[in-house]
ZADRENKOL-863667 format. One record per residue (C-alpha): residue number from 1; residue in one letter; x negated, y negated, z. Coordinates in Angstrom, 1 decimal. Layout:
N
   pos   code        x        y        z
   NUM      a        X        Y        Z
...
END
This chain:
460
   pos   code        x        y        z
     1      x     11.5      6.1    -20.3
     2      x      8.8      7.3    -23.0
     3      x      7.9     10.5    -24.0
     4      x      4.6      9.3    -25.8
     5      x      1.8     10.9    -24.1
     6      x     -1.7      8.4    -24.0
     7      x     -4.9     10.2    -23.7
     8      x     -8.6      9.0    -22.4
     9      x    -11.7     11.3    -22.3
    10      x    -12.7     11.0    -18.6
    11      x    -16.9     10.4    -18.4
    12      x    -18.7     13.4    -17.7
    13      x    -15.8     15.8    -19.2
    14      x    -15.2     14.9    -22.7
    15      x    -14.6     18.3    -23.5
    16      x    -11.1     17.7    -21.3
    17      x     -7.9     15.2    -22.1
    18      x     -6.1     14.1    -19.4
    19      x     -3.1     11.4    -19.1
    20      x     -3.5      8.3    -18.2
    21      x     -1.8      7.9    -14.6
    22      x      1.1      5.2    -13.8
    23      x     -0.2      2.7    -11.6
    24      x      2.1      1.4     -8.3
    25      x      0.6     -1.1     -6.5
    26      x      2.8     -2.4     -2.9
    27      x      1.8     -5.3     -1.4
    28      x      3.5     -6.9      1.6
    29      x      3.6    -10.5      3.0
    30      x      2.2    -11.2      6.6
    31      x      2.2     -7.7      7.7
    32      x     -0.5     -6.3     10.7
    33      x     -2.8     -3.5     10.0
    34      x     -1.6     -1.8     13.2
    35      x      2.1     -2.1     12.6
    36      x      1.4      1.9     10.6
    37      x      1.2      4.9     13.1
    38      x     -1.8      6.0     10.6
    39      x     -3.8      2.8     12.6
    40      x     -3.2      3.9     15.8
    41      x      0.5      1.7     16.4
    42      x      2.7      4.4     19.1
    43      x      6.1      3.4     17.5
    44      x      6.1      5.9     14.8
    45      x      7.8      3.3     12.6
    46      x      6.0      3.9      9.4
    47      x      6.5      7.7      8.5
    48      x      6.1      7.4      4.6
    49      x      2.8      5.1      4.8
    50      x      1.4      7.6      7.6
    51      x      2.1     10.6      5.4
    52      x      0.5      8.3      2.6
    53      x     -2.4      7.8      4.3
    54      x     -2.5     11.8      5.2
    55      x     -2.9     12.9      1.9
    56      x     -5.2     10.1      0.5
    57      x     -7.4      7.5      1.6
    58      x     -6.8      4.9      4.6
    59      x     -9.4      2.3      4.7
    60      x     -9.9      1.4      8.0
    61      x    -11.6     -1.7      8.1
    62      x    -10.0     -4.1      4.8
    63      x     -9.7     -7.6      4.9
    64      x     -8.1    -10.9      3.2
    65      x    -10.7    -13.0      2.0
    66      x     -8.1    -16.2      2.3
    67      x     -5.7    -15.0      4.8
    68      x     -2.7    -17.5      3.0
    69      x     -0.3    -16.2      0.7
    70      x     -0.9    -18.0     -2.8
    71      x     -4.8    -17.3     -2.5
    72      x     -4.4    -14.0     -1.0
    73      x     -2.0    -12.9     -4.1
    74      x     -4.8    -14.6     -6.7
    75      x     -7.3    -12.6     -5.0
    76      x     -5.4     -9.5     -5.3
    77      x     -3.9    -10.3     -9.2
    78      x     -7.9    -11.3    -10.3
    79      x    -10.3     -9.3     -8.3
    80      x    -12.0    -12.8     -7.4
    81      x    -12.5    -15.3     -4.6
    82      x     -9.3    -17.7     -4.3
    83      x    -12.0    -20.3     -4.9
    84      x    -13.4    -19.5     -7.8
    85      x     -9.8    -19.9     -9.3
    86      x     -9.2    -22.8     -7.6
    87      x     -6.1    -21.7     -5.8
    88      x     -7.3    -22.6     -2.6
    89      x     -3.6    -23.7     -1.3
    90      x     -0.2    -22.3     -1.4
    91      x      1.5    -23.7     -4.5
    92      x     -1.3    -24.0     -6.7
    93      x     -1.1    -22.3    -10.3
    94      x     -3.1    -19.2    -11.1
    95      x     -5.0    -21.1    -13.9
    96      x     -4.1    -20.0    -17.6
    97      x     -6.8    -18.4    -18.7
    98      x     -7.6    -16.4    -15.2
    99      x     -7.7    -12.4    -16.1
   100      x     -5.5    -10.4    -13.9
   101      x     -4.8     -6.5    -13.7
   102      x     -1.9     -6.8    -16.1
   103      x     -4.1     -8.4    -18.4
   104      x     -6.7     -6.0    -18.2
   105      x     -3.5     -2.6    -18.0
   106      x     -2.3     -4.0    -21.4
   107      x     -5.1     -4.1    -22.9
   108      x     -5.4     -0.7    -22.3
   109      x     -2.0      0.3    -23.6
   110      x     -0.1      0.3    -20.4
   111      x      3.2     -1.2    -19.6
   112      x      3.4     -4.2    -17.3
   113      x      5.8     -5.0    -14.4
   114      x      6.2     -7.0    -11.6
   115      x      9.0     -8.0     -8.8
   116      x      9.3     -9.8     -6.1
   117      x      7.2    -12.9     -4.7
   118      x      4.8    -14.1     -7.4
   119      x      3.2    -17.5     -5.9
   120      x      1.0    -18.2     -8.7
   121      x      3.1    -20.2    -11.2
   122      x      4.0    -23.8     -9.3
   123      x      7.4    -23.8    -10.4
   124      x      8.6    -23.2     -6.8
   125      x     12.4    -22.5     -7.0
   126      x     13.0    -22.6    -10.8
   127      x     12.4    -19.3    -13.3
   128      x      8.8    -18.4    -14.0
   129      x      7.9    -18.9    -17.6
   130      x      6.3    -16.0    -19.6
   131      x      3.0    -18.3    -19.6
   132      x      3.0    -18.6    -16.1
   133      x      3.4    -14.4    -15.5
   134      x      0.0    -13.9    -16.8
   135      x      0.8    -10.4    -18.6
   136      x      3.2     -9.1    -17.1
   137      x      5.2     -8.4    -20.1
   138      x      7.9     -5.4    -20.0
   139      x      9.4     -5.9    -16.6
   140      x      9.7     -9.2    -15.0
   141      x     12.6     -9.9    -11.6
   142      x     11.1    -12.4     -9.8
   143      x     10.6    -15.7     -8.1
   144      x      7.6    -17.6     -7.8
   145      x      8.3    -18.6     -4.3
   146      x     11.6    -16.6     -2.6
   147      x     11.1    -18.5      0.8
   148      x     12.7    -21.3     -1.9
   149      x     15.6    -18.5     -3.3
   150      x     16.6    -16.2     -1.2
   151      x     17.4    -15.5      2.3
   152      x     17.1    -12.0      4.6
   153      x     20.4    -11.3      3.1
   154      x     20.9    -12.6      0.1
   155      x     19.3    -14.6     -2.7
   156      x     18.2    -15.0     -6.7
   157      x     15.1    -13.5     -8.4
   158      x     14.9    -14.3    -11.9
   159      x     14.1    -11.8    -14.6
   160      x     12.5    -11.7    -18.6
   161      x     14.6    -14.1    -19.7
   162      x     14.7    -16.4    -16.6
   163      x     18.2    -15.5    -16.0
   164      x     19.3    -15.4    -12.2
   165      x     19.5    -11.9    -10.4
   166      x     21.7    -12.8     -7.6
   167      x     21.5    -10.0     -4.7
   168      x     23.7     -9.8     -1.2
   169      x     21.7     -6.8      0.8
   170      x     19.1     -7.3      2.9
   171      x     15.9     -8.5      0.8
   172      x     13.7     -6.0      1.3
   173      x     16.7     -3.4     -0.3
   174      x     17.2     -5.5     -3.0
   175      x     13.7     -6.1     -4.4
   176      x     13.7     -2.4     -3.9
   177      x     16.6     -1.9     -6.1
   178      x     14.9     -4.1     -8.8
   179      x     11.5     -2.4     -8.4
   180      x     13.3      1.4     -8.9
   181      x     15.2     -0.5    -12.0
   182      x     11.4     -1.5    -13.3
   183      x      9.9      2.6    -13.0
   184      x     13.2      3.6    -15.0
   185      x     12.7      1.1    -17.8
   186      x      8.9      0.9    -18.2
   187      x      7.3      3.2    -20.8
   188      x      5.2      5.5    -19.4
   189      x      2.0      5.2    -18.7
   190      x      2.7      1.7    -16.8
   191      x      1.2     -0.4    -14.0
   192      x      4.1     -1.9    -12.1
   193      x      3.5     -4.5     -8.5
   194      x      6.1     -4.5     -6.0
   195      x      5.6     -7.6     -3.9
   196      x      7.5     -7.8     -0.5
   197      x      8.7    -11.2      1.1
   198      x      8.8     -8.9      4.5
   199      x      7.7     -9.2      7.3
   200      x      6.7    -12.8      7.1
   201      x      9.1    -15.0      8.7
   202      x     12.1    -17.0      7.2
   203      x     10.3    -20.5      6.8
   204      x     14.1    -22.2      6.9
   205      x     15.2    -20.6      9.8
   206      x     11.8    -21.0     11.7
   207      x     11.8    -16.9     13.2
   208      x     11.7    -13.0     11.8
   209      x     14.7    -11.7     10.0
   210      x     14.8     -7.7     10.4
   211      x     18.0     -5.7      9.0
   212      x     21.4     -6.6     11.0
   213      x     21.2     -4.9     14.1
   214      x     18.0     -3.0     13.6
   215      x     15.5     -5.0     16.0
   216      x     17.8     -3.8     19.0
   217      x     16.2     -0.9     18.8
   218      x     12.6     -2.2     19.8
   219      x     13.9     -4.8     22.4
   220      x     12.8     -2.6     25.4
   221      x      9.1     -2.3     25.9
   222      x      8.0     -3.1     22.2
   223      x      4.5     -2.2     21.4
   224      x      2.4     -5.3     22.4
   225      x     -0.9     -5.8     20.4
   226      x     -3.4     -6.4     23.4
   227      x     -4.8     -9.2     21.1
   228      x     -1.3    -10.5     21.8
   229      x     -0.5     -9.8     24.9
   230      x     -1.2    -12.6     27.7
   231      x     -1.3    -15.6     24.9
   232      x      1.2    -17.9     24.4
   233      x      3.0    -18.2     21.1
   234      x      6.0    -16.5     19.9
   235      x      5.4    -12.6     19.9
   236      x      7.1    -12.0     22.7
   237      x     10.5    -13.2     20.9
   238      x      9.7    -12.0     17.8
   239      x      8.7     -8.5     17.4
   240      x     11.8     -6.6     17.7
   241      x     12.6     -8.5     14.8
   242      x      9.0     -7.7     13.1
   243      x      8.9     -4.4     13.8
   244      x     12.0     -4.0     12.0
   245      x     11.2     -5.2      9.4
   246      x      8.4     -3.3      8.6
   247      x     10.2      0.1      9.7
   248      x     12.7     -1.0      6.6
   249      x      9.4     -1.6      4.4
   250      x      8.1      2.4      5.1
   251      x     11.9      3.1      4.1
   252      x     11.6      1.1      1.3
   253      x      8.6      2.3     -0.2
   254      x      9.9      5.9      0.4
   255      x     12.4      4.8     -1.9
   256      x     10.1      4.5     -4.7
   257      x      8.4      7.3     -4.2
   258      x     11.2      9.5     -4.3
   259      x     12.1      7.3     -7.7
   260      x      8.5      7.6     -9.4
   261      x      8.9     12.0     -8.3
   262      x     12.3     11.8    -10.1
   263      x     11.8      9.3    -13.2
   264      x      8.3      9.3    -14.5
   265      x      6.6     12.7    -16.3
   266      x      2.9     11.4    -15.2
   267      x      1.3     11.4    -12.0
   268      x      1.0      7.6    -10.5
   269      x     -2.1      6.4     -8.6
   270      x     -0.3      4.2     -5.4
   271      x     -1.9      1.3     -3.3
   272      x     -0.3     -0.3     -0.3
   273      x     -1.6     -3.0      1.4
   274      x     -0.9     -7.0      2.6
   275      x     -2.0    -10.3      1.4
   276      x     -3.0    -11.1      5.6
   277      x     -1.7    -10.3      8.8
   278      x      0.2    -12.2     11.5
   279      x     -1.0    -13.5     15.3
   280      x      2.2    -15.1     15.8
   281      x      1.2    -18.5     17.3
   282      x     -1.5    -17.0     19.9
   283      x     -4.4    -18.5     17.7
   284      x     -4.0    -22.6     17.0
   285      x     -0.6    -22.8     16.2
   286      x     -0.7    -20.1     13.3
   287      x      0.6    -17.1     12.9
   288      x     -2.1    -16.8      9.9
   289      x     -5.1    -19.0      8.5
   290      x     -7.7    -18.3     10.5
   291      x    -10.3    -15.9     10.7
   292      x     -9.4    -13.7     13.9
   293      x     -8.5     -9.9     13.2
   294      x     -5.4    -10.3     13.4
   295      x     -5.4    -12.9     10.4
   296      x     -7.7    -11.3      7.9
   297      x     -7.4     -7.8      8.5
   298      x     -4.2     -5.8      6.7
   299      x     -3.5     -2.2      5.8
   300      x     -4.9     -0.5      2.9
   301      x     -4.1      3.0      2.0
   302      x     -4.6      4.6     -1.8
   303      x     -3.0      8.1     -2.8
   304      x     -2.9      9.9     -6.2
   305      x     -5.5     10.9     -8.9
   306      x     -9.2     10.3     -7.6
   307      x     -7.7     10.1     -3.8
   308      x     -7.6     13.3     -2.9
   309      x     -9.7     12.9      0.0
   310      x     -8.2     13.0      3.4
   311      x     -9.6     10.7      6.1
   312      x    -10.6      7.2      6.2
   313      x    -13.2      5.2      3.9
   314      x    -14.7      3.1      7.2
   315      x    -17.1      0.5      5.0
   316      x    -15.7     -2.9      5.0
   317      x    -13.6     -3.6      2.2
   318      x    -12.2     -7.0      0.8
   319      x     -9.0     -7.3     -1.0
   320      x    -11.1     -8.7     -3.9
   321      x    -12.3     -4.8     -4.2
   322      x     -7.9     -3.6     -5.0
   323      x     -7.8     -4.8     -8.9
   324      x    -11.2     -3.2     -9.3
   325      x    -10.9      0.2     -7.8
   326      x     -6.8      0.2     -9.8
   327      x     -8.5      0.3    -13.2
   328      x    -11.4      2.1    -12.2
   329      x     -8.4      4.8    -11.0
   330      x     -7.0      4.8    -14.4
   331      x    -10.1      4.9    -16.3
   332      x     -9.5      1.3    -17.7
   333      x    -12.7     -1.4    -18.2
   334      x    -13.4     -3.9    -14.8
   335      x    -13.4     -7.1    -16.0
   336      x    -17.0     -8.5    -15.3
   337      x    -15.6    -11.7    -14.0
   338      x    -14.2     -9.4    -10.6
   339      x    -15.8    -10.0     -8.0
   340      x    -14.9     -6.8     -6.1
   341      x    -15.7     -3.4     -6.5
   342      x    -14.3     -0.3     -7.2
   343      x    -13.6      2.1     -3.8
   344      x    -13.4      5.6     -6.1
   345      x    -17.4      5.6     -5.6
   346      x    -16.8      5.5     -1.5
   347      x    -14.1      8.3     -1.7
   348      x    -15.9     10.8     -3.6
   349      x    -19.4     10.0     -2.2
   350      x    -21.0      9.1     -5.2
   351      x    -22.4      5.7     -3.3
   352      x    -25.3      5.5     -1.0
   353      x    -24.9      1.3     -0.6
   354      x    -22.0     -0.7     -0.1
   355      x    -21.4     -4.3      1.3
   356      x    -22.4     -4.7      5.2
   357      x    -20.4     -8.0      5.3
   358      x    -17.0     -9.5      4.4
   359      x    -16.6    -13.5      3.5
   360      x    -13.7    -15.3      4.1
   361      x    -12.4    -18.7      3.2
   362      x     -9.6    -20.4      5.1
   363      x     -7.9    -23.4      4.2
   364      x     -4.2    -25.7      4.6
   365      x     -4.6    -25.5      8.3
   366      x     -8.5    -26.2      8.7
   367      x    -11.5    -26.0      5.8
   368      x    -13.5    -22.7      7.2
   369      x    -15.4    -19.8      6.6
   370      x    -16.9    -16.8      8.0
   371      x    -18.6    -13.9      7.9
   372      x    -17.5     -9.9      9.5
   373      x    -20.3     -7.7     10.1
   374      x    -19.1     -4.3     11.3
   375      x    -20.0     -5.8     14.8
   376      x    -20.0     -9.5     14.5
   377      x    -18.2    -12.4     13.3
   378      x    -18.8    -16.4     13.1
   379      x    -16.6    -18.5     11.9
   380      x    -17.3    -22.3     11.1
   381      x    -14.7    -25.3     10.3
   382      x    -15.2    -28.7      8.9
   383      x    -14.6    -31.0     12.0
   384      x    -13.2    -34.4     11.4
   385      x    -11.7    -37.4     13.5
   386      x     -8.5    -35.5     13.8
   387      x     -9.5    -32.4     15.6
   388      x    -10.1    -28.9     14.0
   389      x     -6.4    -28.6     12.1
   390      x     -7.7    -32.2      9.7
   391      x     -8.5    -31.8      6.0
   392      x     -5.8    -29.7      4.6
   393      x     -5.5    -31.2      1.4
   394      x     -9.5    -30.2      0.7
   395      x    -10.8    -27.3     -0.8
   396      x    -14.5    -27.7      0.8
   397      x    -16.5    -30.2      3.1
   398      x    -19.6    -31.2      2.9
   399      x    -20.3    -30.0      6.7
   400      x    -19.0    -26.7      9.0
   401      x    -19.9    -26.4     12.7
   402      x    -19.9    -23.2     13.9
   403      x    -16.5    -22.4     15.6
   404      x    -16.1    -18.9     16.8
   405      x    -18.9    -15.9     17.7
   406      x    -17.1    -12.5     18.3
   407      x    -18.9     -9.3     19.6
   408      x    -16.8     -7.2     18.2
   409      x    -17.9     -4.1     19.9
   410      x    -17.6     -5.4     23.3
   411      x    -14.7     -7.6     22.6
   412      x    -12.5     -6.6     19.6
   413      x     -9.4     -8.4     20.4
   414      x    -11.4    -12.1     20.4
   415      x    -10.7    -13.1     24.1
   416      x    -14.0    -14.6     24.5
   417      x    -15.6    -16.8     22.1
   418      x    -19.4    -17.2     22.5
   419      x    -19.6    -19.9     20.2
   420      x    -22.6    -22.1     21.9
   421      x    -23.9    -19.7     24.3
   422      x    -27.8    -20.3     24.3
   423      x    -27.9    -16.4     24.9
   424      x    -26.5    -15.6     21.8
   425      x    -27.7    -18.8     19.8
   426      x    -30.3    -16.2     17.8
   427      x    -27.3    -14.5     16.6
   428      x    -25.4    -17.1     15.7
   429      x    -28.3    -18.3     13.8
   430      x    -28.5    -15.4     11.8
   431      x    -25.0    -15.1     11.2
   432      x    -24.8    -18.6     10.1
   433      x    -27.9    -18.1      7.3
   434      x    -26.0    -15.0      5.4
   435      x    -22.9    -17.0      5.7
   436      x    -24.7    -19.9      3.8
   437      x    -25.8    -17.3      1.2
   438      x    -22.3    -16.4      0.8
   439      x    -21.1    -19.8      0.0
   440      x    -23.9    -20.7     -2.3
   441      x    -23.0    -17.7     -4.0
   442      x    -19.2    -17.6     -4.5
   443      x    -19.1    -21.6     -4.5
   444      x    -21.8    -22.3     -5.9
   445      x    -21.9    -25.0     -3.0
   446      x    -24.3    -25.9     -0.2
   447      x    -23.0    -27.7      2.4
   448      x    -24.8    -28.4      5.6
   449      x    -24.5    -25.9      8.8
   450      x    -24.8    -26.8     12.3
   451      x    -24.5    -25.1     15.4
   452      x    -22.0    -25.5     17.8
   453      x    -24.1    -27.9     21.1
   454      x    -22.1    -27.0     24.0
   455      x    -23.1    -29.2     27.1
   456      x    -22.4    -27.1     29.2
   457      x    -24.7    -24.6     27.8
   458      x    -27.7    -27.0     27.1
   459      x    -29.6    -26.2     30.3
   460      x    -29.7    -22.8     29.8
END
C-alpha cells in the first residue's frame, strides 16, 4: 500500500486540495434489477447493496444497451456502443486501440486492476496477454472466459504473469479473495473492477449453481417475478439456486467493503451494477438477448464522493453512461470518443436535460434493435427464411420489421404485445422514426423499417 498522497484542484475550488478517490467498480453477470430489496424484491437477500443504495444513489431505471456478456462488458470497459467497437458477439476481441477506463485512470496516475471474467481478449481458455488487458497494469487474476476455467466450486484464473491461480471454494469467494488481494497490493489512489461469473448459469452443466446447500433456503414460496410467473421456461426450477447466488454476491461485496474500510487511507467512489439481466427461458428460448425488461434492465447503485445524495436518479440511464460518470467522480478527463455521459450532473442537480430514450442492439440470438421511452418500447428484428432466431453470425441487416410494442405504463411486465394493432400503428410509427435516428447515428447505417402487417388487424 502507498503512502504517496496525489492531489487535483477540483473546478470551482482551486483554493482547496483534495485526494484523488480510489475507484471500485462491481459488475455482475446475468443478474435482475429486482433480485436487491432497494428495487422492491421482499426477500431481503441483498443487505449490503440495499444499505449501498441508502446512502448514495440508486438509479432506477438503467439499462444494457447489448444485453450479451462480451458486448455488455465492452460497453461498460469503453463508454461506447458494442457496435461501434465491433464486438457485437460473445468472443470477439476488444479491438487494440479501443480506450477503456484503465486507459484513461492511468493516464491520470492511478493504479489499474482487474479480476474476474474479462471477455474481451479471444483467447477463451488460455492466459490473457498484457496486450489483450487493455491497461490494466498493476493487478491482473483473471480469465478471459471462466465458463471455459472454472466451475461453481473450483477453477483457474490466471494472473500478471499468466500463471494459473487454481481455487477450490465456491467462485464467487474465490474471485473475492483475489479482488481483496488486489485493494492490499494496489498503490493508492487506484481504480480496481471486480467482475463476477454469478448469477449466470453454469453453461456445462446447463442450470444455476448457488453455494452447497444455500438454495434450500428459498425452495418454499420463492419470490416469483410476475413477468415470470405463468410462462414457461425454467424459473420455476431455478431460482432457489439464483437467489442464492446473488444473496452470496451482497456477502461478497460486503467483503470488500469491509477490506477497502480496513486497507486503503482514501475514500473510494463504488459502482455496482450487471452487464444484463435474466428471463430464464419465458422470452424465445433466452434467458437474455432480447429487449424485454427483464433482458436489458440491471441494477445500478453509486456511493462515495459526489454521491451523497439519498434517493433514486429516475432518468433513464445506459450502461454506456458508467465509464463516464467513474472519471467524472474522480475528477479525471472523459474520453471524447464515450458515448455516455456522466450521472454526477443528475445527482447534484446541476442538469435541466437528459436523454428521454435508451437504444439497444441485440444480436447471437436474432439481429434487433429498440428503443425505451419512459412509457414505451418497440423493438424490431431482421426476419429471414428461418424464423426470428436466423442471422446470428451478422452484425446488421439491411431490413427490421417491427417486432414488439410495449405500453409500459399499462403493461410493464410485457404480457401483451401490440405489435400490429392498427390502434396503436401512430405510435409505432413514431417510435420506429427515433429508432431509425438512433441507428443512423451510432451505426452510421440506414437500413430499411417496416411495420409489422398483421392480417388479422388489416380491417380495422
Amino acid at each position: 500500500m502507498s503512502f504517496i498522497t496525489v492531489l487535483r484542484l477540483v473546478p470551482g475550488t482551486e483554493d482547496h486540495v483534495t485526494e484523488k478517490p480510489n475507484v471500485l467498480l462491481v459488475q455482475t453477470d446475468q443478474q435482475r434489477w429486482d433480485t436487491l430489496s432497494a428495487y422492491g424484491n421482499p426477500m431481503d437477500l441483498t443487505p449490503t447493496l440495499d444499505g449501498m443504495a441508502e446512502r448514495g444513489v440508486r438509479v432506477e431505471h438503467a439499462f444494457s444497451p447489448q444485453p450479451l456478456c462480451g458486448p455488455a462488458r465492452a460497453v461498460l470497459q469503453t463508454g461506447q456502443y458494442a457496435s461501434r467497437l465491433g464486438v457485437v458477439r460473445d468472443s470477439v476481441p476488444l479491438p487494440h486501440d479501443a480506450t477503456t477506463l484503465a486507459h484513461a485512470f492511468k493516464d491520470a496516475g492511478y493504479d489499474t486492476g482487474f479480476v474476474g471474467d474479462w471477455h474481451l481478449a479471444g483467447t477463451f481458455d488460455e492466459a490473457v496477454p498484457p496486450k489483450r488487458r487493455h491497461g490494466y497494469e498493476d493487478f491482473w487474476v483473471a480469465a478471459d472466459v471462466p465458463e471455459f476455467t472454472t466451475r461453481p466450486n473450483e477453477g483457474t484464473l490466471y494472473d500478471g504473469y499468466g500463471e494459473p491461480r487454481a481455487f477450490s471454494t465456491y467462485r464467487t469467494d474465490a474471485f473475492t479473495e483475489f479482488a481483496i488481494e488486489a485493494i492490499t497490493e494496489l498503490s493508492e489512489p487506484f481504480v480496481l473492477v471486480v467482475s463476477y461469473l454469478e448469477p449466470h448459469d453454469q453453461n456445462d452443466a446447463g442450470r444455476f449453481v448457488g453455494p452447497t446447500g444455500a438454495a434450500a433456503r428459498h425452495e418454499t414460496n420463492p419470490h416469483v417475478p410476475d413477468d415470470l410467473d405463468g410462462r414457461p421456461g425454467d424459473w420455476y426450477a431455478e431460482l432457489p439456486d439464483y437467489y442464492a447466488m446473488v444473496e452470496r454476491i451482497d456477502e461478497c461485496v460486503g467483503r470488500l467493503f469491509e477490506a477497502l474500510e480496513r486497507e486503503t487511507y482514501r475514500e473510494s467512489v463504488r459502482c455496482f451494477t450487471a452487464d444484463h439481466g435474466c428471463h430464464f427461458e419465458t422470452r424465445p428460448g433466452e434467458h437474455k438477448r432480447s429487449c424485454h425488461e427483464s433482458s436489458i434492465r440491471v441494477p445500478m447503485l453509486f456511493e462515495g464522493p459526489g454521491f451523497e445524495r439519498r434517493g433514486p436518479v429516475e432518468e433513464l440511464v445506459s450502461l454506456i453512461d458508467v465509464a463516464p460518470t467513474l472519471l467524472d467522480a474522480a475528477g479525471v478527463g472523459v474520453p471524447s470518443e464515450m458515448d455516455g455521459k456522466s450521472l454526477r450532473p443528475l445527482v447534484d442537480g446541476t442538469t435541466e436535460t437528459w436523454r428521454d430514450a435508451v437504444f439497444v442492439q441485440t444480436s447471437e440470438a436474432e439481429i434487433g434493435r429498440s428503443i425505451r421511452t419512459e412509457r414505451w418500447k418497440l423493438g424490431v428484428a431482421a426476419p429471414t427464411m428461418a424464423g426470428w432466431r436466423g442471422g446470428m453470425g451478422d452484425e446488421r441487416s439491411d431490413l427490421y420489421v417491427d417486432r414488439y410494442l410495449y405500453d409500459l405504463k399499462s403493461d410493464p411486465e410485457e404480457h401483451v404485445n401490440l405489435v400490429g394493432r392498427a390502434d396503436y400503428r401512430p405510435r409505432a410509427d413514431e417510435l420506429r422514426e427515433r429508432l431509425a435516428a438512433f441507428v443512423a447515428d451510432v451505426e452510421d447505417d440506414d437500413p430499411e423499417f417496416r411495420a409489422f402487417e398483421n392480417p388479422g388487424y388489416r380491417e380495422l
